[in-house]
PLY file of the C-alpha trace (Angstrom):
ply
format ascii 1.0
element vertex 242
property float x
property float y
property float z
element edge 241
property int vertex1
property int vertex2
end_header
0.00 0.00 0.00
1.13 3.26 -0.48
-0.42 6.56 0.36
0.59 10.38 -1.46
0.27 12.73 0.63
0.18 16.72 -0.66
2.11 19.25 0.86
0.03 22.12 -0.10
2.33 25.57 0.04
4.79 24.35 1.69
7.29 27.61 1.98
4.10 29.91 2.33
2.40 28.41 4.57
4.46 27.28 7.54
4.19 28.89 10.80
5.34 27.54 14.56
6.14 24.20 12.64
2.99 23.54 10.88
5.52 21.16 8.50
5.78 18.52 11.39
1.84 17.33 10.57
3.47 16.27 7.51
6.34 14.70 8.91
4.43 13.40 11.76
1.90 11.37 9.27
4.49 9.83 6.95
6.45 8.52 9.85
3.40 6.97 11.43
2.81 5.06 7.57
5.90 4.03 7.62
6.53 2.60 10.97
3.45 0.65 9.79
4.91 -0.38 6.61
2.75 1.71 4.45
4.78 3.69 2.14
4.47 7.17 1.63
5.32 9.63 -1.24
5.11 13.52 -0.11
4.50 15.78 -2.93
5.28 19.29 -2.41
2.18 21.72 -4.31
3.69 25.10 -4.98
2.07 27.95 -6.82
0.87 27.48 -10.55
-1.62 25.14 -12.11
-2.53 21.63 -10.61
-4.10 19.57 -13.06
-5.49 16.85 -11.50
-5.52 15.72 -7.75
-6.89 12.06 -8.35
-3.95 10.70 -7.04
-3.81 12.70 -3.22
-4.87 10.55 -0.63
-4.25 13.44 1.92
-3.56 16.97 1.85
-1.97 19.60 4.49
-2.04 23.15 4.57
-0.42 25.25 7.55
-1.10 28.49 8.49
1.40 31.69 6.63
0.96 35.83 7.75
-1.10 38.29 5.66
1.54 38.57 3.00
1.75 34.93 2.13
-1.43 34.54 3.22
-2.37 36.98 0.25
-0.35 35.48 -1.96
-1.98 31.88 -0.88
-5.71 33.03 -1.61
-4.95 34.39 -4.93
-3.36 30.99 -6.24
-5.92 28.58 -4.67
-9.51 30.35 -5.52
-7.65 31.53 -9.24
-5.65 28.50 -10.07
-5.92 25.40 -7.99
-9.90 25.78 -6.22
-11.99 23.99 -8.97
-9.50 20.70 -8.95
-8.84 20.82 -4.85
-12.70 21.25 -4.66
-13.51 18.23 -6.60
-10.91 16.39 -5.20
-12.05 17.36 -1.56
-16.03 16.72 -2.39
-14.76 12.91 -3.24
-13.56 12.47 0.03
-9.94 13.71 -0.17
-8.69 13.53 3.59
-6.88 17.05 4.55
-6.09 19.08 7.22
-5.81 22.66 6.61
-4.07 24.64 10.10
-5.14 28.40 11.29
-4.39 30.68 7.46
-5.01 27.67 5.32
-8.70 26.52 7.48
-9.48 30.27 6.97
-8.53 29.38 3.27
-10.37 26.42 3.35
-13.67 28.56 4.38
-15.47 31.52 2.93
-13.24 34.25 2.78
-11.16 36.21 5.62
-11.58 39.79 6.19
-8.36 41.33 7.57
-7.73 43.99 10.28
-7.89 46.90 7.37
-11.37 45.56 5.68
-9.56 43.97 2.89
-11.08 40.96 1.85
-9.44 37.30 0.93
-11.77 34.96 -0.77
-11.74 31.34 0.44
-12.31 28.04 -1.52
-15.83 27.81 0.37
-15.18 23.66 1.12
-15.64 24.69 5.01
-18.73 26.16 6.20
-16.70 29.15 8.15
-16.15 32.99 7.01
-13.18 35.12 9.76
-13.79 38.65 10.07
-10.31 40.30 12.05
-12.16 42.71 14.51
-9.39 45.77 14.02
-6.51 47.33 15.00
-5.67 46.96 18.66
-7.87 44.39 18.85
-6.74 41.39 21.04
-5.17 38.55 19.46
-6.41 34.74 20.56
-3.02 33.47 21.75
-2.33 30.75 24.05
-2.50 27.15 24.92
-5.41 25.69 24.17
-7.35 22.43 25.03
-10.33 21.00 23.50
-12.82 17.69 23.11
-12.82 15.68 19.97
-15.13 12.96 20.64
-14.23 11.31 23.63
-10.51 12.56 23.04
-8.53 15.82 23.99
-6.43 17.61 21.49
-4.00 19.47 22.29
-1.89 22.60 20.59
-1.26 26.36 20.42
-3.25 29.03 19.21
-1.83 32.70 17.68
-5.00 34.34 15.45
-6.69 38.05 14.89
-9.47 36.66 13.21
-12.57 35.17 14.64
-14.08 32.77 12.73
-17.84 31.88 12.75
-19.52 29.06 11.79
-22.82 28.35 9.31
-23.23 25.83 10.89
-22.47 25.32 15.28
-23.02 21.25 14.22
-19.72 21.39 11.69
-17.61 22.12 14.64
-14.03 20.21 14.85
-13.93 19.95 18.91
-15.00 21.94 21.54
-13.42 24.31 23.55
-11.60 23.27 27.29
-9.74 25.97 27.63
-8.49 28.71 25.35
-10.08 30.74 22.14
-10.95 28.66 20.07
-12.18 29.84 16.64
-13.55 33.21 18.08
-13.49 33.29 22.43
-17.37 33.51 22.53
-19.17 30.08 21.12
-16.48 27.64 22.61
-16.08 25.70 19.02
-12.79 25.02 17.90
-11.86 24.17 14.27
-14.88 23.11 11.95
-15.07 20.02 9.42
-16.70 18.79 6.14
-16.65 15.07 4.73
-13.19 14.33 5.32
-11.96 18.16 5.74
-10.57 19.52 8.90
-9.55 22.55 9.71
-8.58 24.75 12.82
-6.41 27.02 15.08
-4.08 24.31 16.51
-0.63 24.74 15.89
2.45 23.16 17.53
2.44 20.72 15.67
-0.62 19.67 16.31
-0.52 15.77 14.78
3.03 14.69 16.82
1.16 14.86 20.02
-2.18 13.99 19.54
-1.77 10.84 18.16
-5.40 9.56 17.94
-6.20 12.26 15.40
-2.78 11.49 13.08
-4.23 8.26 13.19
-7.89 8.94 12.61
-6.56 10.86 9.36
-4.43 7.90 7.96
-7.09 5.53 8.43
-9.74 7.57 6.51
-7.35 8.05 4.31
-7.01 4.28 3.79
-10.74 3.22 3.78
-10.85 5.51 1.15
-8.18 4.24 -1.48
-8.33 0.87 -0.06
-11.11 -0.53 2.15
-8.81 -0.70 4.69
-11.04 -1.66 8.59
-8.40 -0.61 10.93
-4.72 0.52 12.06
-2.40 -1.46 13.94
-1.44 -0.05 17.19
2.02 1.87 17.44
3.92 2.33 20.44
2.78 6.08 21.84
4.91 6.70 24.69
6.60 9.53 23.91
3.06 11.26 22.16
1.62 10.96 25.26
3.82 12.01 27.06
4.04 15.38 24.60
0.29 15.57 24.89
0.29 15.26 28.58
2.97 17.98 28.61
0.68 20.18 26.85
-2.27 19.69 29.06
0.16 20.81 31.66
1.11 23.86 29.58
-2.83 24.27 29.23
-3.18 24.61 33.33
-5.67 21.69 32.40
0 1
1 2
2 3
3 4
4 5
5 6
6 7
7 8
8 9
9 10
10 11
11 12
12 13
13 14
14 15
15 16
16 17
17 18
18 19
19 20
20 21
21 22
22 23
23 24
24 25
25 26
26 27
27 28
28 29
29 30
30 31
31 32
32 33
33 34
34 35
35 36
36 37
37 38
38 39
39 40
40 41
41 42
42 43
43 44
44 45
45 46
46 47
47 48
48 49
49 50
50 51
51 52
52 53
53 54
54 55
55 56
56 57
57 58
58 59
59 60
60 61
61 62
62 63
63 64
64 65
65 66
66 67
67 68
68 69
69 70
70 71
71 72
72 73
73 74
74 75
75 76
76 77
77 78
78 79
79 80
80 81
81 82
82 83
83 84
84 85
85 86
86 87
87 88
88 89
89 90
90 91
91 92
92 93
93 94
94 95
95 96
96 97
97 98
98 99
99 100
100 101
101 102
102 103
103 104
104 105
105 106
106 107
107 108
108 109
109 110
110 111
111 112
112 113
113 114
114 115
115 116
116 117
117 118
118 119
119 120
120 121
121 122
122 123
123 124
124 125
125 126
126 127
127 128
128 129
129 130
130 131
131 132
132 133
133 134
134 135
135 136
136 137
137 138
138 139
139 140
140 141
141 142
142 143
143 144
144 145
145 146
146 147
147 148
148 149
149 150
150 151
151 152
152 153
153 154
154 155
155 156
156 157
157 158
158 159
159 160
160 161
161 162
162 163
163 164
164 165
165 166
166 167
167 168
168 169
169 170
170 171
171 172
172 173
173 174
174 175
175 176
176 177
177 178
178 179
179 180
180 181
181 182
182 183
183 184
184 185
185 186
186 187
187 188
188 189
189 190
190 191
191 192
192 193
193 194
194 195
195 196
196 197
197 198
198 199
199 200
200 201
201 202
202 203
203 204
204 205
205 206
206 207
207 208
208 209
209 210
210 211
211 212
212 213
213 214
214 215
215 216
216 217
217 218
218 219
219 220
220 221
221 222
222 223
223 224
224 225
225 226
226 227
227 228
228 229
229 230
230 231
231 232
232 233
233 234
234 235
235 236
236 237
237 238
238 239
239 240
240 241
């Protein structure tokens, strides 16, 4: 078996070590002896996406966030939003899931349009503003994940249902409705840097195995040996004061 995963922007998009979700999933493939061919997506035309089992996006300032928006709704959004509406598994992290919604509105009124695959719009409230920066904790199913949050924008849901996780403690996508992150099909996005996958290893693992079922029927993963995720995640909880 092998499984492509695409690296989408990966020198525009990049902040507090967004890259390690990549590294972080085609480590846990391999040690499972599923192989694993990462495919860096730059600016310029994509012709097909057929072949992407999963897709990452990490989160990139104003400038390259700028630069981000124009290329994806101009160039890439009609193949990444076909690919993504037949299941395509991806995880798009704080400037890419604003990407991945509506549009963003920045601190000036300026206006970046989105792809639209998340049901989500961010408005940045203004200058002097406060920013939603901390550790944060939150509930995905019966799981917590863990990471770090560093956003001006608030971002609102269409839908309070679509959420990714719920808020423990922190921000979250806007400090007032306690959801964190939002989802459609197999699209995930949210705040959670860090990296977020190399300590919270249920949800690296929930990705790979959708991934899987998709391209290959496949029921379930093998266990790996978590000790030192755990004990990352736990370290984070600490961080959290939770």
């Amino acid at each position: 078996m092998k499984l492509v995963i695409g690296h989408l922007y990966p020198r525009l998009m990049n902040m507090y070590a967004d890259r390690g979700n990549v590294i972080c999933l085609a480590q846990r493939c391999r040690w499972r002896g599923i192989d694993v061919e990462v495919r860096n997506i730059h600016p310029g035309p994509l012709s097909d996406a057929a072949d992407l089992d999963m897709l990452l996006v990490g989160g990139g300032q104003d400038r390259e966030q700028l630069l981000a928006s124009q290329d994806l709704v101009e160039t890439k959004g009609h193949v990444l939003r076909d690919a993504l509406g037949d299941g395509l598994v991806a995880l798009a992290v704080c400037g890419g899931y604003q990407l991945f919604g509506e549009y963003y509105r920045d601190h000036t009124g300026v206006e970046l349009r989105g792809i639209g695959v998340l049901p989500a719009y961010t408005i940045h409230p203004g200058e002097g503003s406060q920013r939603c920066i901390g550790n944060v904790v939150t509930m995905w199913h019966e799981e917590k994940l863990v990471g770090f949050e560093n956003h001006g924008g608030r971002t609102y849901l269409n839908d309070p249902a679509a959420a990714l996780a719920t808020v423990a403690s922190g921000f979250g996508n806007n400090g007032k409705d306690r959801t964190e992150g939002a989802r459609w099909r197999n699209v995930y996005g949210t705040y959670l840097h860090g990296s977020l996958l190399p300590k919270n290893p249920a949800f690296a693992d929930h990705l790979i195995l959708q991934a899987l079922q998709r391209r290959f029927g496949v029921p379930s993963l093998p266990p790996l040996d978590d000790t030192l995720e755990a004990a990352a995640h736990d370290r984070a909880l600490k961080l959290a004061g939770a």
